[in-house]
C-alpha positions as MATLAB code, in Angstrom:
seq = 'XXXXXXXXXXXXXXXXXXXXXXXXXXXXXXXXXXXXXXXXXXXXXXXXXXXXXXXXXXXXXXXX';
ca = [
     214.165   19.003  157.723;
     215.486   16.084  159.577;
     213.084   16.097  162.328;
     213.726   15.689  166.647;
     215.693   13.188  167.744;
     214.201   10.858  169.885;
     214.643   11.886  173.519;
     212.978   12.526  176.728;
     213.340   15.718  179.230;
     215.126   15.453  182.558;
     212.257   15.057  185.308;
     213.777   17.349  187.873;
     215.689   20.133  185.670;
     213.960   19.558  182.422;
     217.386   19.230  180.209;
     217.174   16.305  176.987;
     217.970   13.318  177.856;
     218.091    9.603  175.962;
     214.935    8.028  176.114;
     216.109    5.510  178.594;
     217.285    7.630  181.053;
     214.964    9.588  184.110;
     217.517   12.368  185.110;
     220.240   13.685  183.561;
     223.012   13.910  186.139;
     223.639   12.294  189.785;
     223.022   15.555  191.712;
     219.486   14.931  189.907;
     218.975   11.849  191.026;
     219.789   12.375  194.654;
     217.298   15.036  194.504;
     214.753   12.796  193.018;
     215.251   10.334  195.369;
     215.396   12.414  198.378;
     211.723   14.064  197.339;
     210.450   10.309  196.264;
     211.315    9.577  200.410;
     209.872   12.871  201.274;
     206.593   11.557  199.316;
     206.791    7.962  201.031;
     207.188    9.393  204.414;
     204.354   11.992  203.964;
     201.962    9.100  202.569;
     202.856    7.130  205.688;
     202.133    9.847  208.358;
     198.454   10.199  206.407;
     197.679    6.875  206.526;
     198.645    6.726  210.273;
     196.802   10.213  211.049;
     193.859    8.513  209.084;
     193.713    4.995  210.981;
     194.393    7.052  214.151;
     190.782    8.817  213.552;
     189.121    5.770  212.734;
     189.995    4.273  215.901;
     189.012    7.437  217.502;
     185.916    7.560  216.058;
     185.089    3.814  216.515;
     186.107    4.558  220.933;
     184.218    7.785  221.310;
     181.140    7.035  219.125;
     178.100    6.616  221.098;
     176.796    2.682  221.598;
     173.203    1.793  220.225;
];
């Protein structure tokens, strides 16, 4: 039994790849791209909600 050849698995459709490679074809890699900017910009509205409540809470909380 010769065994698997060394590989790795397409991270968006799952198809072998080399083991050097992330996706398999271009239309893969747009659509990688295009949900690693859908990630960014969601991470940056969070952080902006979330220092948008600090400052909230820091201008309505009562003064000792």
């Amino acid at each position: 039994m010769p065994g698997i050849v060394p590989h790795r698995h397409c991270v968006i459709c799952g198809k072998a790849i080399e083991p050097d490679e992330i996706t398999c074809s271009e239309e893969c890699q747009r659509t990688l791209e295009k949900e690693r900017k859908k990630q960014r910009n969601f991470m940056i509205f969070m952080m902006g909600g979330f220092l948008i409540l600090i400052i909230l809470l820091f201008l309505f909380s009562p003064s000792r």
